[in-house]
C-alpha positions as CSV (number, residue, x, y, z in Angstrom):
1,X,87.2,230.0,31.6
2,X,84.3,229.3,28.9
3,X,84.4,226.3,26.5
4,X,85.5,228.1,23.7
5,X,88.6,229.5,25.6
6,X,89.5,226.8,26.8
7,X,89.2,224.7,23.5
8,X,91.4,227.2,22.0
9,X,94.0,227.5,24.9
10,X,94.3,223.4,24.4
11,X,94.6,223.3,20.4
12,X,97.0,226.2,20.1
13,X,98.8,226.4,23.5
14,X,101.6,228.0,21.6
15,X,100.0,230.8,19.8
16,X,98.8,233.9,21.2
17,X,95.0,234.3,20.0
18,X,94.2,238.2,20.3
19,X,90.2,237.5,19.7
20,X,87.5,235.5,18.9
21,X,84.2,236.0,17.9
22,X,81.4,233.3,16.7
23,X,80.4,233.3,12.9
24,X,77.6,233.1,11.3
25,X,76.1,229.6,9.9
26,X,77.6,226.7,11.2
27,X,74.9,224.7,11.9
28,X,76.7,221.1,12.1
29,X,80.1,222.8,13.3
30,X,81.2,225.9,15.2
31,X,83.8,228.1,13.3
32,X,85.4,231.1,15.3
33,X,87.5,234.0,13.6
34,X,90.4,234.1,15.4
35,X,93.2,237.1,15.3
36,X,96.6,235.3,16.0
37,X,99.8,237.4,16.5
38,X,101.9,236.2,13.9
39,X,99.7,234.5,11.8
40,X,96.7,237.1,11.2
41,X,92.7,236.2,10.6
42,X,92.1,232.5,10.6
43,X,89.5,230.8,11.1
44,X,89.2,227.7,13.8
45,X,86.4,225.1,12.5
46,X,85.7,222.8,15.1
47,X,84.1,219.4,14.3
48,X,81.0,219.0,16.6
49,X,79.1,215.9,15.1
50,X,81.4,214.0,12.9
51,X,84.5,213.6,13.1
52,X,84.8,211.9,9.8
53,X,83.9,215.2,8.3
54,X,87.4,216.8,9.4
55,X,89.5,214.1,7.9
56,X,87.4,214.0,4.6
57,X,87.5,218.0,4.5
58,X,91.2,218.5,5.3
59,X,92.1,215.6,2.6
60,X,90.3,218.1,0.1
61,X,91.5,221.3,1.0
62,X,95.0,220.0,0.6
63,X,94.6,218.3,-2.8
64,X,93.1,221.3,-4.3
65,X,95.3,224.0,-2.3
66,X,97.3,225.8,-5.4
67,X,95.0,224.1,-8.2
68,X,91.4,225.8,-7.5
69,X,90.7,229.1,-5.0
70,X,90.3,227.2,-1.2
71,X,91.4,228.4,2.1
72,X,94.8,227.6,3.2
73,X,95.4,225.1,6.2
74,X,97.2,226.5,9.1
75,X,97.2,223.1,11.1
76,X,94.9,220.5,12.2
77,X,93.6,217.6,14.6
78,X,91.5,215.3,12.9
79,X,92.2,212.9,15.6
80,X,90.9,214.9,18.2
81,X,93.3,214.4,20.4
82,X,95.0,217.7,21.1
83,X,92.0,219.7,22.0
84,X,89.2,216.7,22.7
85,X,87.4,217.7,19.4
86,X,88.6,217.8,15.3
87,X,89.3,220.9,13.9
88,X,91.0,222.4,11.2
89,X,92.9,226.1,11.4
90,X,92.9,227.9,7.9
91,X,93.6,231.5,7.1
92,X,90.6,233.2,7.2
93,X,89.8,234.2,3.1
94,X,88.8,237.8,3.1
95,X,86.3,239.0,0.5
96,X,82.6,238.8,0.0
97,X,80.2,235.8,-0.2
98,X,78.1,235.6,-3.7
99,X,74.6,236.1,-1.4
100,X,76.9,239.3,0.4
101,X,77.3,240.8,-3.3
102,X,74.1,239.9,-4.3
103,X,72.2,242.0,-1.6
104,X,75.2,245.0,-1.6
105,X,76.5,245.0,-5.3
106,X,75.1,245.7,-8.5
107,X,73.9,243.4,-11.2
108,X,76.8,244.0,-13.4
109,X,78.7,242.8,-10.2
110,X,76.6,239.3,-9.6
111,X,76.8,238.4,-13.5
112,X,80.6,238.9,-13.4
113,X,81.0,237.2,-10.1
114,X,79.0,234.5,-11.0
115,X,81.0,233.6,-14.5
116,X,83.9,233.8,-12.7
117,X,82.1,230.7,-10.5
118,X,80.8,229.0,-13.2
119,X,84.9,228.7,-14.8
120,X,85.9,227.9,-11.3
121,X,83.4,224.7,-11.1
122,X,84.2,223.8,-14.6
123,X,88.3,223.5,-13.5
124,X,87.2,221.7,-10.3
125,X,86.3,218.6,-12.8
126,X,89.6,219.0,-14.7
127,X,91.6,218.8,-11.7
128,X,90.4,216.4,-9.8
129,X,91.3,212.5,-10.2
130,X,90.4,209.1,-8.7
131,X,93.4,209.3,-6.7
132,X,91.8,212.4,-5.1
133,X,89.1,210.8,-4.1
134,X,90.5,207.9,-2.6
135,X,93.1,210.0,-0.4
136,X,90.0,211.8,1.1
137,X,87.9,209.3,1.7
138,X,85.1,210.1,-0.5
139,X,82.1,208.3,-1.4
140,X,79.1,209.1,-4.5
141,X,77.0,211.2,-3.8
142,X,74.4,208.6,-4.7
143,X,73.3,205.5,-6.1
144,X,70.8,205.7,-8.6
145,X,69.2,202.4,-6.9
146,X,68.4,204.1,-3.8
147,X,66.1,207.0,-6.0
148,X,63.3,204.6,-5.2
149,X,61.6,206.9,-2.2
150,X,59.3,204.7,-0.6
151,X,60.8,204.8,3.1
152,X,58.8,205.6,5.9
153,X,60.7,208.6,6.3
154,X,60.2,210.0,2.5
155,X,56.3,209.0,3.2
156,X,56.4,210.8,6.5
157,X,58.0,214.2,5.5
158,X,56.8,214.1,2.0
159,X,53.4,212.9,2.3
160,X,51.5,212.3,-0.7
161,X,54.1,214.7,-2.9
162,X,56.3,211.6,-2.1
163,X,54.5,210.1,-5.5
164,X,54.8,212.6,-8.0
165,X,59.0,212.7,-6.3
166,X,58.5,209.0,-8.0
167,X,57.2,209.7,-11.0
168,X,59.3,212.6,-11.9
169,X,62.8,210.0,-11.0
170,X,61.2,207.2,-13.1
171,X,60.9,209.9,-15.9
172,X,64.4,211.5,-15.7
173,X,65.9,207.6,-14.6
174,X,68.5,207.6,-17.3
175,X,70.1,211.0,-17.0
176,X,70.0,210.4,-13.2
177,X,71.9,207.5,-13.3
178,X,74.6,209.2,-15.7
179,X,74.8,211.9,-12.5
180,X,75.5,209.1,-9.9
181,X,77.8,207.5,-12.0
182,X,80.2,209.8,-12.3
183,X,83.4,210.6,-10.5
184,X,84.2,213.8,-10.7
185,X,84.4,215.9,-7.2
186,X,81.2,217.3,-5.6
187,X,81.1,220.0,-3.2
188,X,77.8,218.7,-1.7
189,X,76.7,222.4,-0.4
190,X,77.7,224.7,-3.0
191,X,75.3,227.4,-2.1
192,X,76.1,231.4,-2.4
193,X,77.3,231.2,1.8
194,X,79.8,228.9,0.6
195,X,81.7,231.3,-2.1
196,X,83.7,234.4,-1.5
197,X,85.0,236.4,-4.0
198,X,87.6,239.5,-3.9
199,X,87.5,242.4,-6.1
200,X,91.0,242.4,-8.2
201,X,91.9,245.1,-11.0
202,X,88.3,245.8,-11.4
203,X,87.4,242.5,-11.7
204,X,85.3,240.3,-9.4
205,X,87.1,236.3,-8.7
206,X,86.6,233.9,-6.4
207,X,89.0,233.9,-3.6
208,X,87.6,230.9,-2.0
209,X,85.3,227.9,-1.8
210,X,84.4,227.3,1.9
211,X,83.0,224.4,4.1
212,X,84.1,221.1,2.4
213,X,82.7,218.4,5.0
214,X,80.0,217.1,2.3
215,X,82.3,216.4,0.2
216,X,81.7,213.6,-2.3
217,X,82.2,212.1,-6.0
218,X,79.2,212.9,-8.7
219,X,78.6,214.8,-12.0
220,X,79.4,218.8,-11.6
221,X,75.8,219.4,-12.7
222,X,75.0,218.7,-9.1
223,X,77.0,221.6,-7.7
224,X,75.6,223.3,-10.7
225,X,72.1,223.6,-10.0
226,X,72.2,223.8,-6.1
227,X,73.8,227.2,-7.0
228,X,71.0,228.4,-9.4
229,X,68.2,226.6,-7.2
230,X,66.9,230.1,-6.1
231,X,67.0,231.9,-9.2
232,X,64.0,233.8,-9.9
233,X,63.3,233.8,-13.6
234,X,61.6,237.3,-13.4
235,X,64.5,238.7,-12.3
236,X,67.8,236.7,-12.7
237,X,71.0,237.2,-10.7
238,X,73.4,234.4,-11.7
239,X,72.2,233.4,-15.0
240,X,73.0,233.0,-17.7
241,X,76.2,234.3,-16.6
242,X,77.3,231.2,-14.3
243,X,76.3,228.5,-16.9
244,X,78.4,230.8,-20.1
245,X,81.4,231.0,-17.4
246,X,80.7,227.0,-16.7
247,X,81.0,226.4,-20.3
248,X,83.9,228.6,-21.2
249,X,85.7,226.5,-18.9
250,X,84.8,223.2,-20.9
251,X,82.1,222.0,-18.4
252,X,79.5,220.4,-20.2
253,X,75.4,221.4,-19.7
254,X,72.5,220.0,-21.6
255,X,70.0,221.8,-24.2
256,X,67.5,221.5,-21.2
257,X,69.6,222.7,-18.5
258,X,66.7,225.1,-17.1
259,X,64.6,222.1,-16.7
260,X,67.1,219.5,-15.9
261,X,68.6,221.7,-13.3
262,X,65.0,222.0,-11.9
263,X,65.0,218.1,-11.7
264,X,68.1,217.8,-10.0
265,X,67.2,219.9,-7.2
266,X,64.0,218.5,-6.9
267,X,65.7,215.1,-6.3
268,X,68.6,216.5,-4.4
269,X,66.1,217.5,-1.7
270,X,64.1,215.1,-1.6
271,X,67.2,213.1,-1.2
272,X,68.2,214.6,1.7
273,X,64.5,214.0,3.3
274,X,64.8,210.5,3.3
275,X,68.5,210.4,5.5
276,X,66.8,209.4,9.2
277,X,69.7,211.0,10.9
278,X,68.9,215.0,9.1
279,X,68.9,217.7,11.6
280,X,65.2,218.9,12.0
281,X,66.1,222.4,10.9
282,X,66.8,221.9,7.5
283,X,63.5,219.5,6.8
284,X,61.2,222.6,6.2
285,X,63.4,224.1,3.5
286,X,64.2,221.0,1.5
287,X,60.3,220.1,2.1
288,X,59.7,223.8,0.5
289,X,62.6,223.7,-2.3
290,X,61.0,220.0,-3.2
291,X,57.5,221.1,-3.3
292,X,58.4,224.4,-5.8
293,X,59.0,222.4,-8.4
294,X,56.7,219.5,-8.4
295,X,53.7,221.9,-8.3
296,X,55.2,224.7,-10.4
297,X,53.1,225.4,-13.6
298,X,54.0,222.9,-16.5
């Protein structure tokens, strides 16, 4: 019996599973479509690394089930105890991701997709509260004291770009700080994997936000400009159609927002250098994402 059978046989000994297969991504956890008599496509998301990450994502899910597009929660372990590992079992959201639609669809298709986003992020902040928060165990996404970058580790995998990181927080300090500050919910990985969107009455809308576990408190604008970090200005695919669907919704985005947003992912990544504990995998493309900004043309 493999692993993954027999993971499945101990979490849901009283369902009859009719397939699994792997999916794609899933590079901290392992999620498996399943095809469950009964139930239909769901979609088991084991827990490999941290188990925290199960308790934190399920306390989301189920405070925005009904209030924002998310998948719906089947059942759940986050103690580990029924199968030896967390997991969470959610209907499986059927539809297309925004980087699906972006290599299959047409541009008419991405700008409408991606306004639809924009209002969906907007609503995020509206509906989540403090209370939120604390029932899922969220922390900030940062604290504008530890923006410094002068840890071995920054020096080591930014090498002498770890200077001009410097200079650019000192610059945008202020505005920074306003980011940490605030408490609004942050997906923490709200990249175009994460969003899948259904096609109803002609109309594309987003039928779910996926993969919670970096869940944390912040100012939308960072969820806001990990989405556009790989927009090409030549040729556009989510703006401006993302930021006029983010306003329309009453989310709020500076004058500068091109620039800003450049800033923010700038920081974000190199950020996400400094953590000691990052998986080695992801070091080269933060490195890159970091490095397109602080040596693009001024």
């Amino acid at each position: 019996m493999s692993a993954t059978t027999a993971f499945i046989g101990a979490a849901l000994p009283h369902r009859t599973v009719r397939s699994a297969r792997t999916l794609d991504g899933g590079k901290t956890n392992l999620n498996l479509l399943l095809q469950i008599d009964d139930v239909g496509a769901c979609v088991l998301r084991r827990y490999l690394r941290d188990p925290n990450a199960c308790r934190k994502e399920l306390g989301v899910l189920r405070s925005l089930r009904g209030r924002v597009p998310v998948p719906e929660i089947v059942e759940a372990d986050v103690t580990g105890q029924q199968a030896g590992e967390p997991y969470i079992l959610y209907r499986y959201v059927h539809g297309m991701t925004f980087r699906e639609l972006r290599d299959r669809g047409s541009v008419q298709d991405c700008a409408q997709a991606a306004y639809a986003l924009g209002k969906t992020l907007a609503r995020i902040g509206h509906v989540w509260s403090d209370g939120d928060s604390s029932t899922a165990g969220l922390g900030p996404r940062c604290d504008s004291s530890t923006l410094r970058f002068d840890t071995p580790v920054h020096r080591d995998r930014l090498g002498d770009d770890v200077a001009l990181v410097r200079e650019l927080a000192a610059t945008w300090a202020e505005r920074l700080a306003a980011l940490c500050a605030s408490r609004t919910l942050v997906h923490g990985d709200f990249n175009q994997r994460n969003i899948v969107f259904d096609r109803n009455d002609g109309r594309w809308e987003v039928a779910g936000i996926l993969d919670w576990e970096n869940a944390c408190t912040g100012s939308p604008l960072w969820d806001a400009a990990r989405f556009v970090c790989y927009e090409k200005p030549e040729s556009p695919c989510c703006e401006p159609s993302f930021s006029d669907g983010f306003r329309h919704e009453g989310g709020h985005l500076p004058e500068d927002w091109t620039t800003f947003s450049h800033v923010i992912n700038t920081i974000s990544a190199a950020d996400s250098l400094g953590r000691a504990d990052l998986r080695p995998e992801f070091i080269p493309e933060l490195r890159e994402l970091a490095q397109r900004r602080l040596h693009a043309p001024r």
